[in-house]
Structures are given as C-alpha cells and as structure tokens.
MARPA-574818 format. One record per residue: y, z, x of N, C-alpha, C in turn. Coordinates in steps of 0.001 Angstrom, whole numbers, plus 500000, padded with zeros to 6 digits. Layout:
// MARPA-574818
YZXYZXYZX;...
END
This chain:
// MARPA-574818
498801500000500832500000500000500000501252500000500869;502038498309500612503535498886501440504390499940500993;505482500469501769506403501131500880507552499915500580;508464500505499186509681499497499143510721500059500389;510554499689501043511980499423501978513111499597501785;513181497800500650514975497969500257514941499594499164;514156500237498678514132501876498325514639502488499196;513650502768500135514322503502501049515491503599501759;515404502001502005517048501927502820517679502451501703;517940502583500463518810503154499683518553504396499730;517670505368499579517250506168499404517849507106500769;518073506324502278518650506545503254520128507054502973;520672505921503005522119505972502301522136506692501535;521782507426500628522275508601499530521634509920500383;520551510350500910520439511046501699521062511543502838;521697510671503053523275510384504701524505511035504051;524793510596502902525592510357501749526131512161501904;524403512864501973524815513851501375524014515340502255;523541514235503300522911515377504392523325515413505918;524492514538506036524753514621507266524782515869508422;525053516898507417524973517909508166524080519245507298;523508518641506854522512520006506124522287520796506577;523200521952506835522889523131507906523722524236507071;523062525987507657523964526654506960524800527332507889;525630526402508800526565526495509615526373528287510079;525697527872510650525106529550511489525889529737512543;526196528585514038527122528764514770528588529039514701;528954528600513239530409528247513100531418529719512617;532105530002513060532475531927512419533899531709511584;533924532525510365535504532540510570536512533127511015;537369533963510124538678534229510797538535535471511685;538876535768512534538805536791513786538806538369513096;539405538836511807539996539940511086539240540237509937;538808540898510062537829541709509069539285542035507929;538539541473506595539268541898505218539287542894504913;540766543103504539541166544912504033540249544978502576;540367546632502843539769546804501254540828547118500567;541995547342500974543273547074500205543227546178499269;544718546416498241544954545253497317544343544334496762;544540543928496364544066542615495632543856541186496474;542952540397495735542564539318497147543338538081496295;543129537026496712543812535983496392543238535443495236;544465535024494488543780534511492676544210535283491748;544391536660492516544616537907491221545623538257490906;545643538197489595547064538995489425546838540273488566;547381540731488090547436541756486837546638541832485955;546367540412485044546037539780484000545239539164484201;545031538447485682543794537001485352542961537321487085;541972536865486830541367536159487986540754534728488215;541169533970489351541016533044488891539682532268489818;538777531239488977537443530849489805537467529689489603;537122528968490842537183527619490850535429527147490656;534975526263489649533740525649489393533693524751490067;532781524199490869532661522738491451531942522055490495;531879520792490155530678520105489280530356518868490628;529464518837490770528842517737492050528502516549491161;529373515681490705528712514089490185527907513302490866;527046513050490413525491512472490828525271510994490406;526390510451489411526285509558488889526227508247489812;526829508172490841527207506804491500526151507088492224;525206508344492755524674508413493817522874507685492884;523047508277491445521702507689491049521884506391490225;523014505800490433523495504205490214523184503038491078;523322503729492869522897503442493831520931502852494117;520434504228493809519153504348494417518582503486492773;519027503843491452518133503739490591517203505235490587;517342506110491016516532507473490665517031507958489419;515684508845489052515891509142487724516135510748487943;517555511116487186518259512605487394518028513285486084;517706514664485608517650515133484446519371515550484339;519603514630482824520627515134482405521272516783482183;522187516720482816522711518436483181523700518396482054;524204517804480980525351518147480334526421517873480519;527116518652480202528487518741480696529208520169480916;529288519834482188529496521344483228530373521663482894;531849521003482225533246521422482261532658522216480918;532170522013479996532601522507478790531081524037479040;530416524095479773529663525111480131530181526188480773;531363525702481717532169526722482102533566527102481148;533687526748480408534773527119479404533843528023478168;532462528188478125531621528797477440531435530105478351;531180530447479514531301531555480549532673532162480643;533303531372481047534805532010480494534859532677479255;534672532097477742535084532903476963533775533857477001;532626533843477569531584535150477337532123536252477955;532423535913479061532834537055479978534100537899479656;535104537141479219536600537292478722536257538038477634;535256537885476592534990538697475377534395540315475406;533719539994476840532753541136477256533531542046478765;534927541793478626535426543069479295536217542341480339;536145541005480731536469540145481809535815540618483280;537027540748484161536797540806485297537235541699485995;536924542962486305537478544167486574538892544498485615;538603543920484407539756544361483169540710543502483057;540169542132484188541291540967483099540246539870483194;541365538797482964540654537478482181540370536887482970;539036536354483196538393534959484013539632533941483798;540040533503484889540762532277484457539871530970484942;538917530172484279537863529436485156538093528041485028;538603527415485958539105525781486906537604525009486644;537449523961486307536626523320486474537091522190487538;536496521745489112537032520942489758535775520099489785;535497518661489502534510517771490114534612516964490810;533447517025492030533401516387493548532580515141492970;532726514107493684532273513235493924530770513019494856;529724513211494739529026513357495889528375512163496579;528620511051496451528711509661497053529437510273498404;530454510498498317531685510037499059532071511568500152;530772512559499830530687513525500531530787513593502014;531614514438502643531648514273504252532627515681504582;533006515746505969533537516719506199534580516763506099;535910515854505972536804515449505682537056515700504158;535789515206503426536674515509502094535838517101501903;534718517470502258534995519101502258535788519673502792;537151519250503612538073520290504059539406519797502821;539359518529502151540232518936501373539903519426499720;538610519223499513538253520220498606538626521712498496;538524522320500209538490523536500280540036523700500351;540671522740500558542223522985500496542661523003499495;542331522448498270542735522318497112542683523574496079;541256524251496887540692525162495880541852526541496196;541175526873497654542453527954498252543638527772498440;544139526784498697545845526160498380546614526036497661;545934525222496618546912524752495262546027525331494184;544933525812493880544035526986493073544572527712493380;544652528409494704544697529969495225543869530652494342;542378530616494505541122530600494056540983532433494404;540298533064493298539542534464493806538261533922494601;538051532939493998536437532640494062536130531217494149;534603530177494245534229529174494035532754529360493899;532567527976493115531005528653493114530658527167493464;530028527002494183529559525840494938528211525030494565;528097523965494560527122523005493145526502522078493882;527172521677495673526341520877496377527606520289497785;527892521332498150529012521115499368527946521663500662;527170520217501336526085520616502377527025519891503635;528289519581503629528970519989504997529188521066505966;529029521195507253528904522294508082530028522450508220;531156522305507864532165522966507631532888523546506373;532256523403505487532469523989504023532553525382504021;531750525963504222531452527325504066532406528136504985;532338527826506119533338528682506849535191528427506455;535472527548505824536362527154505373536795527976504515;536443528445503248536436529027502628536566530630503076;535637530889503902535980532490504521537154532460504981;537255531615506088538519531478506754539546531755506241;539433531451504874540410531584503790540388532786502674;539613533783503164539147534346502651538908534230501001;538191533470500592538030533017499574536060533706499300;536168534152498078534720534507497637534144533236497323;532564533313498324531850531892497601530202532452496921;530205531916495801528764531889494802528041530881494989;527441530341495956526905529511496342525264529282495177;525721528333494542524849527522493689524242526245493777;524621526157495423523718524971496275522214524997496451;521359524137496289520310524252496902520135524049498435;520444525196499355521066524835500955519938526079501305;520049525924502703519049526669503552520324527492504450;520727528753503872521203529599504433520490530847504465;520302531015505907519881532306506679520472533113506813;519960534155507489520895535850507487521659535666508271;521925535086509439522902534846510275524404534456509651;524075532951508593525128532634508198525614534085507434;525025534615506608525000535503505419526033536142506465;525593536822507551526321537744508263527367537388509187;527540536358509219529184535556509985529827535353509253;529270534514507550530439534605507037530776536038505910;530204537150506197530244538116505253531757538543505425;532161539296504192531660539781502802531728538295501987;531937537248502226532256536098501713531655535119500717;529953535180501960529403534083501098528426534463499785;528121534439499097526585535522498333525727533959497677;524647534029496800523876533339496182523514534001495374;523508533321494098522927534491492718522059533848492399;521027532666493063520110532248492321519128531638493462;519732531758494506518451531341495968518036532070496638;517145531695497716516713532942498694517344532948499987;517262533867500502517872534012501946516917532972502640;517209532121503523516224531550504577515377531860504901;515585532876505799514294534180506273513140534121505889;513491535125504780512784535245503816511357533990503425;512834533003503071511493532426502175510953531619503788;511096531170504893510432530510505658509415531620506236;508735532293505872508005533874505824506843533638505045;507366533466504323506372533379502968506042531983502761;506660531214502995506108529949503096505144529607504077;505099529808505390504109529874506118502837530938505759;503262532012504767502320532966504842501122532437503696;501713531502502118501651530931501441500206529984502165;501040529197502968500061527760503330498953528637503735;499123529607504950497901530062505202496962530412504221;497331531538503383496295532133502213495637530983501340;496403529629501205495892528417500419494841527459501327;494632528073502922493796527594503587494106526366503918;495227526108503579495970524906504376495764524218505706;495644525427506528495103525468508608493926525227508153;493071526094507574491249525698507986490764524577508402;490463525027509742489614524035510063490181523066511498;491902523068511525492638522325512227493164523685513367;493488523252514203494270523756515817495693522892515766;495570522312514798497205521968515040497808521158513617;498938521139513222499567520591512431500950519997513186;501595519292511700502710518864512033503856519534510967;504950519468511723506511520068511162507377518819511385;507894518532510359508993517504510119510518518420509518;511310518808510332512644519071510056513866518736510212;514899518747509300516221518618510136516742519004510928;517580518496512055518075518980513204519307519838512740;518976520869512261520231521690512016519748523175512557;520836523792512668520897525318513110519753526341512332;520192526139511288519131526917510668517833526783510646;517730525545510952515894525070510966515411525481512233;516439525470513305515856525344514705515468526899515013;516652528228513905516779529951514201515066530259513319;514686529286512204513833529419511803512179529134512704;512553527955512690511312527269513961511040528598515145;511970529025516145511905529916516514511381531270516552;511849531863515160512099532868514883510539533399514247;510421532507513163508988532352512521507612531045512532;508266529972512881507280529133513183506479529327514230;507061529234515416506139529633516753505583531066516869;506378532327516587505064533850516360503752533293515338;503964532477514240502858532424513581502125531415513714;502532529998514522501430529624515412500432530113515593;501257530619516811500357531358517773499592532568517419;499675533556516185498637534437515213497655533556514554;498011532574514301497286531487513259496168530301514109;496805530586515666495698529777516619496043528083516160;497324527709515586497689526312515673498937525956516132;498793524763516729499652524368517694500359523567516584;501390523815516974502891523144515510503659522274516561;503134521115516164504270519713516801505491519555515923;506447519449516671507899519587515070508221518124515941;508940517479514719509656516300515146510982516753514627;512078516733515048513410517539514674513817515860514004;514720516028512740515327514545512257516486514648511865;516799513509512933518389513773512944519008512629512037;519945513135511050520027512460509603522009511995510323;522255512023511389523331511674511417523764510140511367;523107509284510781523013508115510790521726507752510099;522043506331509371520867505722508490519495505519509535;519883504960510942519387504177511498518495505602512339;519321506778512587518380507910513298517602508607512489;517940508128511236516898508872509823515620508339510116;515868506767509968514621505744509417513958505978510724;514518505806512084513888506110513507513170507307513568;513371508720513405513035509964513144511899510009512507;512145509356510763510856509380509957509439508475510922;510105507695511180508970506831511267508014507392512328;509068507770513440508406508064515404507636509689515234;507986510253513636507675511214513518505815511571513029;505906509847512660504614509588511778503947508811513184;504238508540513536503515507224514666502964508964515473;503952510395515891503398511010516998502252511839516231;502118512088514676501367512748514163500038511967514440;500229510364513888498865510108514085498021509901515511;498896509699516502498370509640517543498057511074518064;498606512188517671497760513554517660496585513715516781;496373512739516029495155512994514565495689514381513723;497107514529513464497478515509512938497433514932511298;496839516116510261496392515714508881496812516949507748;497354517791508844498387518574507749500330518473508636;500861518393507454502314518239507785503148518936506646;504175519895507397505028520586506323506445520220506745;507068521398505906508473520638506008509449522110506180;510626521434506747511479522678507042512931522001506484;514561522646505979515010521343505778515689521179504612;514646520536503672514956520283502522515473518877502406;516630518420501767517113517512501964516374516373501217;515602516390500723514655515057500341514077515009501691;514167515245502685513307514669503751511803514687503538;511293515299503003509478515045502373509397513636501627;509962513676500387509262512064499970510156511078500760;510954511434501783511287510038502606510363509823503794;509856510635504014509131510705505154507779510166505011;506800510423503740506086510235503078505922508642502611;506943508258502480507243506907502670507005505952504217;507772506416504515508018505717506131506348506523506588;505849507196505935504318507071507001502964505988506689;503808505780505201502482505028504537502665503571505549;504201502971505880504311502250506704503820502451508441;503179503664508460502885503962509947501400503750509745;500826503768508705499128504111507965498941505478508426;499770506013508243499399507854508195499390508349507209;498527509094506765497763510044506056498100511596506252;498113512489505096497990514133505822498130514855504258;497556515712503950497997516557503202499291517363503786;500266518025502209501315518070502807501533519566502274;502477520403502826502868521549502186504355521834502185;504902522061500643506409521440500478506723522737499971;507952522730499554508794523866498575509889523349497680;510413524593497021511413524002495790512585522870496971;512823523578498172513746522586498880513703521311499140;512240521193498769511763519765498931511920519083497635;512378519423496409512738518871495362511246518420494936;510470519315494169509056518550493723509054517884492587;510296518261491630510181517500490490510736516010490360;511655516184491700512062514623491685510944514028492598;510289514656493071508912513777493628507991512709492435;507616513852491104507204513497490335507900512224489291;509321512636489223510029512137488806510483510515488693;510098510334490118510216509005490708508993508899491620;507332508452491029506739507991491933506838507140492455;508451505896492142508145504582493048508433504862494276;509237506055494808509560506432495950508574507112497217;507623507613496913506402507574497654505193507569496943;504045507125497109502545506712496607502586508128496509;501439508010495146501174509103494092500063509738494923;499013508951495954498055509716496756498715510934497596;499794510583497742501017511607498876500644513037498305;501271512886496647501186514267496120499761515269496028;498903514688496085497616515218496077497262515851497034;497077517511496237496608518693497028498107519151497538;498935518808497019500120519447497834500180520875497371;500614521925498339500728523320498220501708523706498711;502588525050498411503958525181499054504522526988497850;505267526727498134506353527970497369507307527193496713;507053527446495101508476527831494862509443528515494386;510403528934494035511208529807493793511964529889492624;512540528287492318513304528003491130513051526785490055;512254527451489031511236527094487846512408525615487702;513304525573487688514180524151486975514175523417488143;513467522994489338513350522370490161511715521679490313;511410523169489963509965522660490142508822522738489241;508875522778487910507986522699486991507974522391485331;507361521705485127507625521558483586507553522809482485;508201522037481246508242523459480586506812523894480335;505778522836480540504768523021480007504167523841480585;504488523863482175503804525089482892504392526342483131;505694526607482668505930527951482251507199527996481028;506991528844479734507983528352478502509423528551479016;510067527964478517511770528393478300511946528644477276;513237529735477255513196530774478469511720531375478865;511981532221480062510831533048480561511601534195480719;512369534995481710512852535769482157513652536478480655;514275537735481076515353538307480615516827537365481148;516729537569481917518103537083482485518103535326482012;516924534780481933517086533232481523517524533492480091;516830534058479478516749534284477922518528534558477522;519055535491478304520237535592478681521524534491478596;521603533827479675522215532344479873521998531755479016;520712531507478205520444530648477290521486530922476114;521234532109475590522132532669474531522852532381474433;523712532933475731525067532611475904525963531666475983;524957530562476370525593528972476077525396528540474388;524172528865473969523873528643472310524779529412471381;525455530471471930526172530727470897527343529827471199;528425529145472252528966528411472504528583526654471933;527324526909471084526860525390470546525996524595471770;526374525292473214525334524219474105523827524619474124;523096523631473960521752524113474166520979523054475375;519722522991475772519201522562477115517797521512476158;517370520777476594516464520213475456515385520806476421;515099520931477852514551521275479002514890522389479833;513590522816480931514675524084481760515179523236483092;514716521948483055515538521179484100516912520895483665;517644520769482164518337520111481945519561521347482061;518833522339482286520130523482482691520043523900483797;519447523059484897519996523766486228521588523861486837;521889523009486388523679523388486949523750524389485851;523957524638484310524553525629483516523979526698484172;522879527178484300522368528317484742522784529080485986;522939527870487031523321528436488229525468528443487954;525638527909487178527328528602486714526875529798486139;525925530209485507525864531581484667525428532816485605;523971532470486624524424533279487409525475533904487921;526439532986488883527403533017489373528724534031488870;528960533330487399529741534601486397529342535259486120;528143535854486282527112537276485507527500538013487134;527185537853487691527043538478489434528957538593489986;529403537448489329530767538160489878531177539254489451;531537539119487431531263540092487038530919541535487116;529323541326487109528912542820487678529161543388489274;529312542530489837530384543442491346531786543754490764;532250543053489576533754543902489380533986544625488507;532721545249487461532562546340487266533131547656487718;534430548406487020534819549643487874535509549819488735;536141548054489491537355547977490382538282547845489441;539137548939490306540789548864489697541610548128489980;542443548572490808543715548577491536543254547200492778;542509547610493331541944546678494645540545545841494740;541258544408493992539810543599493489540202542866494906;539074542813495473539173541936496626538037541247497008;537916540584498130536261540486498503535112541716499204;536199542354499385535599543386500609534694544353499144;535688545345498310535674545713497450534629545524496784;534468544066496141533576543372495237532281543645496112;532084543188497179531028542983498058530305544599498388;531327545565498153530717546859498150530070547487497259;530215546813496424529794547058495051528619546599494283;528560545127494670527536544617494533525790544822494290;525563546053495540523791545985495852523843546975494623;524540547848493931524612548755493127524321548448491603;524597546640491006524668546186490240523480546169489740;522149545631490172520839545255489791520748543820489238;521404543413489613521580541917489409520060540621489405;520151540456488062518894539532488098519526538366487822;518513537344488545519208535836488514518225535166487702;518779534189486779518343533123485940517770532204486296;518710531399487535517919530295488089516476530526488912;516228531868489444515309531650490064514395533129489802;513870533813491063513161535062490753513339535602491461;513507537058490755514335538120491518515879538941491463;516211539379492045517868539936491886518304540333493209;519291540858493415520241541543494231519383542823494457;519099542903495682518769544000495864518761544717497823;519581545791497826519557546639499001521122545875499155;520799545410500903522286544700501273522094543105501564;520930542412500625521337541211500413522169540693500051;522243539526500513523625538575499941522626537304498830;521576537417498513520856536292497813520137537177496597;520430536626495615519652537164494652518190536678494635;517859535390495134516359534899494605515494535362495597;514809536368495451514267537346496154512436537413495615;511993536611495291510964536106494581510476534424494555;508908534631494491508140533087494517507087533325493962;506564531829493628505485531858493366504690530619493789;503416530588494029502582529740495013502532528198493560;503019527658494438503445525938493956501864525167493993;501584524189493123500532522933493621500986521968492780;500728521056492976500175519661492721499409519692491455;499197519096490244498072519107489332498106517848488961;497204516742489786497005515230489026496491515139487572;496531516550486980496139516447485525497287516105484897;498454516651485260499223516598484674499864515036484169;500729514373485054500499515001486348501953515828487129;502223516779487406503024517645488086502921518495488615;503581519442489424503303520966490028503343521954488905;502337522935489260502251524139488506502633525525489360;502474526336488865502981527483489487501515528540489382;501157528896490409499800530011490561500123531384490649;499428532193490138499422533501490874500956534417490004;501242535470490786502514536314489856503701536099491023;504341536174490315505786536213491335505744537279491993;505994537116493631505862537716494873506713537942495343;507485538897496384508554539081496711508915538349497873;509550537663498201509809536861499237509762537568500940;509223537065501713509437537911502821508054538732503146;507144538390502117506049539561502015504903538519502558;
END
C-alpha cells in the first residue's frame, strides 16, 4: 500500500503551520522579579475582572488538508454563557468576569504573531488572565509571564514541571497533565500491556524540543535500562516541511535496519499518524504505543491519512475522554464536574450532540471554574501571586480530563486510563479505572 503523498505534503504544511516549535519553552524564563502579593494585578478594577478567551480557528487549516474536525460550536457565545454563570454565582473574588472573546487564526501561527497576540491581550486588553486554546509557539508562554499576566492553559501542549516552575505563579492547566507525570505512566502503561515482551530494543520517535529531550533523559533512559531495552530515539525536527518529511522517513529507514517492531512516541503534535505514513513508504512495520497527545480520534477520524493496519494493537494512555473515545465507550456526561459544564452551557441553550463536540467549551469551563475557585475569599489583593496561593486549597476537579488540583500542582489532569485500539469498533477504548498519573 502507497501512502498519498500529495496528503502528507499537506498534512506537513499544517503540522509546520502549527508545530514549529512545540515545546513547553522550559529554557526560556521571565521577568527577573518575583510578583508582589500586594494589590491588585492587571485587569482589575473594583468592579470587574477582566479574561481574555482565545478561540484557535481550524477552519483554513482543515480546508487545506481536507481533514475531518468535530464541530466545536461556537466558542464566542460559550464564553458569554461562563460569564453570565459565574457573574450569577458570586463572580470573581466579588466582581464581574468581564470575558473578551479574541480569535487566532491558526494557519498563520508563528512567533511573530504569538508576540502580537500576547500584545494585544496584555496591552490593549490589559488582561487579568488568558486562557489559551492552541498558542504552541516557544515564545508564547513566557510572554505572558513577562507580563505578568495569569495563563489557563487549555492547549493540548507538553508542559513539564520545569516550565510550571519558571514560569510560576503564572502558568496553571485545568484540564491536562503535568509532563512528568504522564511520561511516567506512559512508559509504565506500555510495560504492564507487555508491549517490550520479548524485544531488547524499541524505537522513540520525538520532537526536537526541550521538553521531550528533559523527558527522554529524565525517564526514558532510567527505564530502559530497568526494562533491559535499548531505546533508539530519532529526535524530529519540524522546523521546516522538508526536515519533517527527512526526519519521518530516516527515522523509519533506522528502525528497520535495527529490525525494531515496537515504536512510541514522545511530542505529540500529530507526529504518530505522520510518521506512520512516511514508514509504510519505507515498508516498515511495528506495533505502536500512542497517547491522548497523539490525537487518537483524529487517527480514526481520518483513515486516509495512515493505513488502518497502523492502528492495530495500538496501546498507550489516555487522559482526556473528548480526544480519545467515543461516546460509546464511555457515556456523556461521566464525571461530576463534566455533568457540571454540561449544565451550565444547557441552561445557556448550548448543548454538545458529542463529548468531542465540546472539547473547546469544556476546556473554557474548566478554566472559569478554576479561576474562580482560586478567587474565592480574595479581597483587597486579587493578583497572580494571591490567586496562585490559594489555589491547591480549592479541590478543583477538571471536566476535560481526570483528576483535579491537587498539593502544589499547577495541572489539574492528574489521572489516566490505559487506551487501545478496538478494530471492532472500530476506535480506541478505554481499560481498567482511572489511575493517578505518575504512579
């Protein structure tokens, strides 16, 4: 079976589009001065606080490829439904959400226009807050601290404790996991699914970013070497169409000339079904072990993008049910806290026909549920510092994914559950009970 090409080359281009730097800017620090717990932070006044929404438009990017996207709604009028919930239910340390809806373009994504996004928001917003929907520039995030600006990061991004702790009190997540964490359990995952048996070595396909490399390090090579397999990584450097397609391919040509027949992923990014592609063109073969970062439902979603043999037997973690599973394999709602969001948009008239079709609403509802409950009980001095002290105290459960706020995390999705493949379906199901990440 060939792969389509002219696919991929598209499939390149929207991946470039929007991964040039897929990293959770771990090296990068911000401003030299630790934030007072004084006064009030920027946005606030008396009466209002104010939060900037990102909405990430997807439209030109799945106009491009022809991929098929589950309709998300309409984000502006989802956040004018959070606004008045919250505003009804006490506001924001005793005033009014004032909530901005801003939408990015994500075609046209780069670092340039994430620095004037971030100018717009803290500049001419003069933002308390942002809650972030798909800003994977390595300069986004620190931008925002710099500015001391609170971020709710509602990206699907691979931020580690490092970032967590350079850019603190700043950055938080109310619906993902810390890095760490889940690259822990993901390796711990493949093992218990017997993934290794039998092999002395596998393969790792990742992006060349900071976080993959503190990870590779940190947890890939100790558990090697407990596990008695030798982990070949091909690092892929997405800074160009041409070092993508080179990467995927030289990545598949070194597996097979090792006879390597298991391959996982570090990353995210779509880099699994692109890779998966560019091997069928190498005639490589491997069972694979993926996660929610690997986007499994748009795997399913679009089998013209890699052969349907790819998916078979795939095993992995995942974390956040609207990424990775049909309703059929677990109902909507499930949770308290989903059941929650749901409400809260239905009494506003919005409803989800799917739990894919509310992954952006949900991860805005996190976001205002978790700001919220950190501003619970601040008076006089709503700030970031303030808010951020307040926080582990909340019990904060997140919607989008599994788990809550808990100790001195900055990530609420603190929970997984063991992912597969089911050609019955055909889609991924979810095994076993939700586990605590890290375990």
């Amino acid at each position: 079976m060939k792969p389509d090409w002219p696919l991929l080359f598209r499939a390149g281009v929207v991946l470039l589009a929007t991964t040039l730097a897929y990293t959770s800017c771990g090296a990068l620090m911000p401003g030299q001065n630790a934030p007072s717990a004084a006064g009030d932070g920027p946005g606030v006044t008396g009466d209002t606080v104010k939060v900037v929404f990102i909405g990430t438009d997807l439209g030109k990017t799945a106009s491009m490829t022809g991929f098929k996207q589950p309709d998300v709604g309409k984000p502006a009028e989802q956040v004018k439904a959070l606004e008045a919930y919250v505003n009804a239910h006490g506001g924001i340390a005793g005033r009014k959400l004032l909530a901005v809806y801003r939408e990015y373009e994500a075609s046209s994504d780069s670092p340039a226009a994430e620095t004037t996004l971030c100018s717009q928001i803290t500049q001419d917003d003069r933002a308390f807050a942002v809650v972030l929907t798909g800003q994977l520039q390595a300069n986004a995030r620190p931008c925002y601290a710099q500015r001391r600006t609170l971020m709710l990061d509602a990206t699907l991004i691979a931020d580690d404790r490092a970032t967590f702790t350079q850019l603190a009190p700043y950055l938080w997540t109310a619906s993902f996991p810390e890095y760490d964490a889940f690259t822990t359990s993901f390796l711990g995952v493949l093992r218990k699914q017997k993934f290794f048996d039998g092999r002395d070595r596998a393969g790792l396909v990742a992006a060349d970013t900071p976080a993959n490399h503190a990870a590779y390090d940190s947890v890939v090579v100790p558990f090697g070497k407990a596990a008695g397999v030798t982990v070949t990584v091909s690092w892929i450097d997405t800074t160009s169409l041409s070092s993508l397609n080179t990467g995927l391919s030289q990545a598949a040509v070194n597996f097979r000339g090792k006879r390597i027949d298991r391959v996982f992923f570090l990353g995210g990014a779509r880099i699994a079904p692109f890779f998966m592609t560019a091997a069928v063109a190498q005639s490589f073969t491997a069972r694979y072990g993926v996660s929610t970062f690997d986007s499994p439902s748009f795997m399913v979603a679009n089998p013209g993008l890699i052969p349907v043999a790819a998916l078979r037997d795939m095993v992995g973690v995942g974390f956040a049910p609207g990424y990775d599973v049909p309703d059929s394999q677990l109902s909507f709602p499930d949770t308290d806290a989903e059941k929650n969001c749901q409400r809260i948009y239905a009494d506003a008239g919005i409803t989800f026909a799917e739990r894919q079709n509310a992954r952006v609403a949900f991860g805005y509802c996190d976001a205002a549920l978790l700001l919220q409950a950190g501003a619970k009980g601040l008076g006089g001095d709503l700030n970031a510092t303030t808010w951020a002290n307040a926080v582990p105290g909340t019990g904060f459960r997140t919607a989008a994914g599994f788990g809550g706020i808990t100790g001195t995390g900055h990530a609420a999705g603190t929970g997984y559950r063991v992912l597969k493949y089911d050609s019955a379906c055909p889609c991924f199901t979810y095994e076993g009970p939700v586990t605590r990440l890290g375990e």
